[in-house]
C-alpha positions in Angstrom: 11.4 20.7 57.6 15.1 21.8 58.7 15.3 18.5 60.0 14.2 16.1 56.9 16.7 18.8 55.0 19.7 18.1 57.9 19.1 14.4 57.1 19.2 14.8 53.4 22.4 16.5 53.5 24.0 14.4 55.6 23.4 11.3 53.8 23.7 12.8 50.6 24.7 9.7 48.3 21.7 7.7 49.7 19.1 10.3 49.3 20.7 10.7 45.4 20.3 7.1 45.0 16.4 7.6 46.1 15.6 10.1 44.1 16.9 8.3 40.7 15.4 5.3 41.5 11.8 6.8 42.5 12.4 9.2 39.0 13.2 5.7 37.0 10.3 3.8 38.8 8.0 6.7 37.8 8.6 7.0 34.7 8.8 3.0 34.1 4.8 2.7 35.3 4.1 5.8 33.2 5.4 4.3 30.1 3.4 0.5 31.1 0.3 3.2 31.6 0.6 4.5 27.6 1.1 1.1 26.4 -2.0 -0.1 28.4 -4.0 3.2 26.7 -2.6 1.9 23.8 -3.9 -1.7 23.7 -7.3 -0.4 24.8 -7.7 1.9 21.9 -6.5 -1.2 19.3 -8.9 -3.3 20.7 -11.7 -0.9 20.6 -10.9 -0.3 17.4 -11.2 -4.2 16.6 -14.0 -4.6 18.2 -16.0 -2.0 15.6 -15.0 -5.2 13.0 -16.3 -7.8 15.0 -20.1 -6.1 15.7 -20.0 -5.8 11.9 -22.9 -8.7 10.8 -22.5 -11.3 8.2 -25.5 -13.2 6.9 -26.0 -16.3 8.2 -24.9 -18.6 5.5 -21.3 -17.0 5.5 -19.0 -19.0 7.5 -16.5 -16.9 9.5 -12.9 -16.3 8.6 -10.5 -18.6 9.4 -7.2 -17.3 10.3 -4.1 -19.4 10.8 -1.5 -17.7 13.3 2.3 -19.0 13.1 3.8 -17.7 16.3 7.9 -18.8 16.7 7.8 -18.6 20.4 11.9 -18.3 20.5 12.0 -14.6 18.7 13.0 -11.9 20.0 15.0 -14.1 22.8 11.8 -16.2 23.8 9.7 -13.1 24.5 7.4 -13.3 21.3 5.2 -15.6 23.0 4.1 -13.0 25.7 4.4 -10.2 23.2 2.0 -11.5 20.8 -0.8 -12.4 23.8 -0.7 -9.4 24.8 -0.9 -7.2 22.4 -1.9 -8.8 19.2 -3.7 -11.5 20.1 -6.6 -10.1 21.9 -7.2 -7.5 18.4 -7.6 -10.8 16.1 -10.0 -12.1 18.6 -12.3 -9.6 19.4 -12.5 -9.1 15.3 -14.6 -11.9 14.9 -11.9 -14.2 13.3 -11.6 -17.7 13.8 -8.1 -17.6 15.0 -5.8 -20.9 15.0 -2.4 -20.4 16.8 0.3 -22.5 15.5 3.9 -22.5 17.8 6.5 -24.0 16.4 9.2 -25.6 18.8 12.1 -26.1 16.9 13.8 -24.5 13.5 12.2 -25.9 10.4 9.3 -27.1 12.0 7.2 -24.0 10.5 7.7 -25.8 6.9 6.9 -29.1 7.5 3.7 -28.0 9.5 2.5 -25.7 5.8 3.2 -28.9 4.0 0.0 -30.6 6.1 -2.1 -27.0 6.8 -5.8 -27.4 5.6 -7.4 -24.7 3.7 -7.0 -20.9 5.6 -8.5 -17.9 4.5 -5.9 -15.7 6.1 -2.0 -16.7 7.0 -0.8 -15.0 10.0 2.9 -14.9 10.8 4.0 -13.3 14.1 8.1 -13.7 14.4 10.9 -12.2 12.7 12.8 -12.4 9.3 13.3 -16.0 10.0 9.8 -17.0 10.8 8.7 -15.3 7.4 11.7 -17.5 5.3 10.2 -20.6 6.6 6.7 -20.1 6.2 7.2 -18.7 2.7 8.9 -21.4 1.9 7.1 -24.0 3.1 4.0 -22.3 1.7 5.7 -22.5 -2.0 7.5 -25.9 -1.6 3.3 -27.5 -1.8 2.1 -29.0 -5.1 -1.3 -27.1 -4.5 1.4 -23.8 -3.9 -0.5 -22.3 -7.4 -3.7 -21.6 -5.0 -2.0 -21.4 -1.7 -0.1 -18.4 -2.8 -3.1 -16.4 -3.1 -4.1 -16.2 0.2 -3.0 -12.8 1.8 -0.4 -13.3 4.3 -0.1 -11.0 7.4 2.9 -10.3 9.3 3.0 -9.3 12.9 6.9 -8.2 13.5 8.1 -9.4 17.1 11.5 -11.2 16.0 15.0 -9.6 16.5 15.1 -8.3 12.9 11.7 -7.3 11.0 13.2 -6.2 7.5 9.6 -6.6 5.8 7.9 -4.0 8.2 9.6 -1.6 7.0 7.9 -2.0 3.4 4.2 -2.4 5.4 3.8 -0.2 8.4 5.1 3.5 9.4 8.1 3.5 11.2 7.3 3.3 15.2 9.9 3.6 17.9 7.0 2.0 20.4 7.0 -1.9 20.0 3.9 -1.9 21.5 2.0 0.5 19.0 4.1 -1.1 15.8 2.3 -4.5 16.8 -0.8 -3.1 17.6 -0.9 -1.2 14.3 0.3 -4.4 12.0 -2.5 -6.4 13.5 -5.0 -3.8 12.9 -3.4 -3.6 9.2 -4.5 -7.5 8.8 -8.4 -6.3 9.6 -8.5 -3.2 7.4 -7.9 -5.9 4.5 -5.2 -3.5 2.2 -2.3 -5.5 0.3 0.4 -5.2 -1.7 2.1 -7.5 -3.8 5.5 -8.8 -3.0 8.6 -10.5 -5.0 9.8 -13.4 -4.0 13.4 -14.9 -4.9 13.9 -19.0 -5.7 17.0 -19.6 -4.6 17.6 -23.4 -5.4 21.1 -25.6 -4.9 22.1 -28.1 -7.1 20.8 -30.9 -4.8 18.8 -29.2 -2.0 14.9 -27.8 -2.2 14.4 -24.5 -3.2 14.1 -21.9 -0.7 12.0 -18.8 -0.7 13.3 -15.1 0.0 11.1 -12.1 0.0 14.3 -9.5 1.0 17.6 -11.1 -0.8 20.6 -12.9 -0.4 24.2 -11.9 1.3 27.2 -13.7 0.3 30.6 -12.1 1.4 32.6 -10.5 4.6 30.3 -7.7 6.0 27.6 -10.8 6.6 30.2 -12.7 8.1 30.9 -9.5 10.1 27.8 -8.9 11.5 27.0 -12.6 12.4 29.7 -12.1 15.0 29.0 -9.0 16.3 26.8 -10.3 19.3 30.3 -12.6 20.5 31.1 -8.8 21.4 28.5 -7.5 23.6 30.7 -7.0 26.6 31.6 -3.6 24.7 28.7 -1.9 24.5 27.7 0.3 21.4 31.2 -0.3 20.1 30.4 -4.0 19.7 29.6 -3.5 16.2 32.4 -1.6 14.9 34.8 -4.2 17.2 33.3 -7.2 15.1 34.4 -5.5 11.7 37.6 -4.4 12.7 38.7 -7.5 14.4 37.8 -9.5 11.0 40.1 -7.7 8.7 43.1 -9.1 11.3 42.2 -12.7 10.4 42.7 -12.2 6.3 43.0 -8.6 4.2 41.8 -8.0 2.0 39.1 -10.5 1.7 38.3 -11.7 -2.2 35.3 -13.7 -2.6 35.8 -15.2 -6.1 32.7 -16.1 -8.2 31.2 -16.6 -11.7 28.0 -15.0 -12.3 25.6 -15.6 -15.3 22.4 -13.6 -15.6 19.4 -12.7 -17.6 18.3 -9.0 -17.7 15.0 -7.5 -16.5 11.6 -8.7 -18.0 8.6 -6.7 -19.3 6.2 -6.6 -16.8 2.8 -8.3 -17.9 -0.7 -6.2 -17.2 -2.7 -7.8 -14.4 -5.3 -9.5 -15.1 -9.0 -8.6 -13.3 -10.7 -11.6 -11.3 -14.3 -11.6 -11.7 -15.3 -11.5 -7.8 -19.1 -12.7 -9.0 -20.5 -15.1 -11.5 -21.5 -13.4 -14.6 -25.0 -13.3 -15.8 -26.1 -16.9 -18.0 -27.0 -14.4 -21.1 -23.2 -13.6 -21.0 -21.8 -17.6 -20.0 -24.1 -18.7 -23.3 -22.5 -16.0 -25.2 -19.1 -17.0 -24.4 -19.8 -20.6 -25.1 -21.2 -20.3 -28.1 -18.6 -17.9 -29.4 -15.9 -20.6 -28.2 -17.5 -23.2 -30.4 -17.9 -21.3 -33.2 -14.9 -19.7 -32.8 -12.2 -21.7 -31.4 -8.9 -20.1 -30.5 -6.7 -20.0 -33.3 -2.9 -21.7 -31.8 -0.3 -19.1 -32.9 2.6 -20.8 -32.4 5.5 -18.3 -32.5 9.3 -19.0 -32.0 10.4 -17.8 -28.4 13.6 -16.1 -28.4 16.4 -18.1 -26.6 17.2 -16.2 -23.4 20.5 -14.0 -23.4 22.6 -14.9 -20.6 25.4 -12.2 -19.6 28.8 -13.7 -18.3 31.2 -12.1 -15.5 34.0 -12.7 -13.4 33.4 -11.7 -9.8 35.9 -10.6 -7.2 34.2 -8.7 -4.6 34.1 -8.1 -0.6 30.4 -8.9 -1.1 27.4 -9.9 -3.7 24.0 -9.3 -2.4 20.9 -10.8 -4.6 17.5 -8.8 -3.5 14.2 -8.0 -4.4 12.7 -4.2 -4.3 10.2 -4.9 -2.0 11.9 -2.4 0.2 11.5 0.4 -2.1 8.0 -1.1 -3.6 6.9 0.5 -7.0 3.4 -0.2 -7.2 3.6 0.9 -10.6 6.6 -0.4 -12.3 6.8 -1.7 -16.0 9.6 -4.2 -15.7 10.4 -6.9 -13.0 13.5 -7.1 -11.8 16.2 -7.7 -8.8 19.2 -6.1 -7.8 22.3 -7.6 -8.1 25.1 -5.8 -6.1 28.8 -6.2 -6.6 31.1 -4.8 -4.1 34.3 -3.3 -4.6 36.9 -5.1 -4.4 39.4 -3.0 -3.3 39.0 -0.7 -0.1 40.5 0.0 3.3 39.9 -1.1 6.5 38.6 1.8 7.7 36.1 2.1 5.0 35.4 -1.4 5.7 34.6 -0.8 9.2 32.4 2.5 8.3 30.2 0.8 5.3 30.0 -2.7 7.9 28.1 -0.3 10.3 25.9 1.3 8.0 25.1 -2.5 6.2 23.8 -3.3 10.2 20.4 -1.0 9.5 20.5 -1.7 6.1 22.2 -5.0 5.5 21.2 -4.9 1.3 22.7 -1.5 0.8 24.8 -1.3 -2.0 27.6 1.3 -1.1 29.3 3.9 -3.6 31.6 2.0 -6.4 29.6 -1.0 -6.4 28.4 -2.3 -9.5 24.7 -2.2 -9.3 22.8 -5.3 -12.2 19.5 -6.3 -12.7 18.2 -9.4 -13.8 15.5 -11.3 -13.7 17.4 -15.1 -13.2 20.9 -15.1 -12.0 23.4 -18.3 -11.5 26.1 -17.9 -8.7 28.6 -20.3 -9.5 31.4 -21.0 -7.1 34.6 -22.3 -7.1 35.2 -25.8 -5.7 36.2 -25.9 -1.8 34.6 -22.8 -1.2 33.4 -22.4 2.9 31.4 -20.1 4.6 27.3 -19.1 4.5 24.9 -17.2 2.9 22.4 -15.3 4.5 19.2 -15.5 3.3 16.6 -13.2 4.5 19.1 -12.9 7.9 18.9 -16.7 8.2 22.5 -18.6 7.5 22.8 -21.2 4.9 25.2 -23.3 3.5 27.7 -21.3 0.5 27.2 -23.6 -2.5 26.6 -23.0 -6.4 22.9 -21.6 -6.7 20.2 -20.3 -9.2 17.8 -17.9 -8.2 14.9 -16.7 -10.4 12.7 -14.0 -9.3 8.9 -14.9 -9.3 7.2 -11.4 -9.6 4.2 -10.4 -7.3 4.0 -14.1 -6.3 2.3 -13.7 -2.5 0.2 -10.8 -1.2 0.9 -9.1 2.1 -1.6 -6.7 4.5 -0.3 -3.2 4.7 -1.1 0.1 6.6 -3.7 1.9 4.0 -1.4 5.3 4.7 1.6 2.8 3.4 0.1 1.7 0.6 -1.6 5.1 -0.8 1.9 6.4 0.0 3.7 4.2 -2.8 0.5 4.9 -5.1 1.5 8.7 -5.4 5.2 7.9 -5.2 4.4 6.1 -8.3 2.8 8.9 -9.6 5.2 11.9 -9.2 
């Protein structure tokens, strides 16, 4: 024993080097051991849904998976194998996994998809813009857009499982937990945004769009990783050297916030024939009387813009189950403020890029047209995904698409709306 403690003194630095690296190497397999415990308890969970029995004339489910292999820097492919795909199987699904290869391939593929009785999307913020939008951009989109979509977040930035699933520091238990969401069978409608160009198709948002110099920040921020945590503060401060302070000139034109119509029951079974004779003959004898009424002519507000940014987005982040008027927020940033508070509010905007900070002007409205001046340059960012800057209209399209949630989310927001 005084030996091995001679030998340990004496070579001091290599015996401290040791004893980190078998304290990191422990606690590395004791983490993959959790995860493992993890995905067993999901998939014993999932299994309890597929020894459920359906009679024999019901087909099984079909569920169409779009997986973007390239999120979360090429590692969604493993990511969703191992963890979520092994859930929807053993579920008793009938799973179809579509990979995309390249960007914009996810729309063209929705253009040609046959009929699904699930949507699946396992990606990020980007893979949820294109599938949206491809979904919407179909002439059949009227009974498309009632299947219930599912996400699976395993992209870089997840925005949307924030509104669906409990927050979860493990990215193994927040996958295993959204997939299991998709088999309890609880939704939630969602708003979408139609954002459409003068020339271009109209593309589909279901978090907002960023126009101005904190997006244009934080597109740059990962040119800075060399420097660590500071990285993002670096990328703010370094913009306001280029041009201060930095106007973004617009015209805005807007309609305020609608009424929100009562939904309407779907009869899940066929009524009795008693009752489909009643209705026809009432319908015959009857016949809808056509009350024509004058619609009043939309009022469209005017206003100059000058701003550090505009952000267009929906409230699906703060979802109010039961709200009486549809709406989305338009935020106007000051125009005015210093570089330091530049730099402060740019870091805050990287959690929470839709934030609107104190002295912004805060509008709803249910359409909105961004008109900009001629020669303009630089992007938006739509759902986190650049686009070109050009003169758009976007209309919001209330509780268009239905998403999975965690039943806990969802009976959250019930008695949120509530209180």
């Amino acid at each position: 024993m005084a030996k091995v403690l001679g030998t340990l003194r004496l070579h001091w630095k290599k015996s401290t080097f040791g004893a980190c690296l078998l304290g990191w190497s422990g606690q590395w397999l004791y983490e993959k051991h959790c995860d493992n415990l993890l995905r067993r308890a999901a998939c014993q969970e999932a299994q309890a849904f597929g020894n459920q029995l359906i009679p024999p004339t019901e087909p099984l489910k079909k569920a169409t998976v779009f997986l973007n292999p390239a999120a979360c820097k090429g590692k969604a492919g493993n990511l969703f194998e191992k963890n979520a795909a092994p859930i929807l199987h053993l579920s008793g699904l009938d799973v179809t996994v579509v990979k995309t290869d390249y960007e914009g391939q996810a729309k063209k593929l929705l253009e040609l998809m046959e009929s699904t009785d699930l949507i699946i999307i396992a990606g990020g913020d980007g893979t949820v813009q294109e599938v949206i939008t491809g979904l919407l951009r179909r002439a059949d989109e009227a009974a498309f857009s009632k299947i219930p979509i599912g996400f699976i977040p395993i992209g870089k930035t997840c925005t949307l499982s924030h509104t669906l699933y409990p927050e979860c520091t493990n990215q193994v238990q927040h996958i295993t937990n959204a997939t299991l969401a998709i088999l309890k069978g609880e939704t939630v409608p969602l708003d979408v945004l139609q954002i459409k160009g003068e020339k271009e198709q109209p593309v589909f948002a279901v978090s907002g769009l960023r126009w101005g110099s904190y997006r244009d920040a934080a597109a740059k921020v990962s040119q800075y990783w060399y420097l660590g945590p500071l990285k993002t503060k670096a990328a703010h401060l370094f913009s306001t050297f280029k041009e201060w302070p930095q106007k973004h000139q617009a015209a805005l034109k807007y309609v305020g916030p609608t009424e929100r119509p009562p939904e309407e029951l779907e009869e899940t079974t066929r009524p009795p024939l008693y009752v489909r004779l009643y209705r026809r003959l009432r319908s015959y004898w009857s016949p809808a009387k056509d009350f024509s009424q004058e619609v009043a002519p939309e009022e469209w507000e005017e206003l100059e813009v000058s701003t550090i940014e505009l952000s267009i987005a929906t409230r699906n982040r703060q979802l109010d189950l039961k709200r009486t008027e549809d709406c989305m927020d338009i935020c106007i940033g000051a125009e005015n403020i210093s570089k330091g508070q530049f730099v402060h509010t740019g870091s805050q905007k990287m959690d929470d890029p839709l934030m609107c900070p104190e002295g912004s002007q805060c509008i709803q409205a249910s359409r909105c047209i961004l008109q900009l001046p001629e020669g303009t340059e630089g992007s938006f960012g739509i759902d986190n995904e650049e686009y070109e800057a050009m003169p758009v209209e976007v209309k919001l399209l209330p509780r268009k698409l239905r998403f999975f949630c965690d039943p806990k989310m969802r009976e959250q927001m019930l008695q949120a709306a509530v209180q």
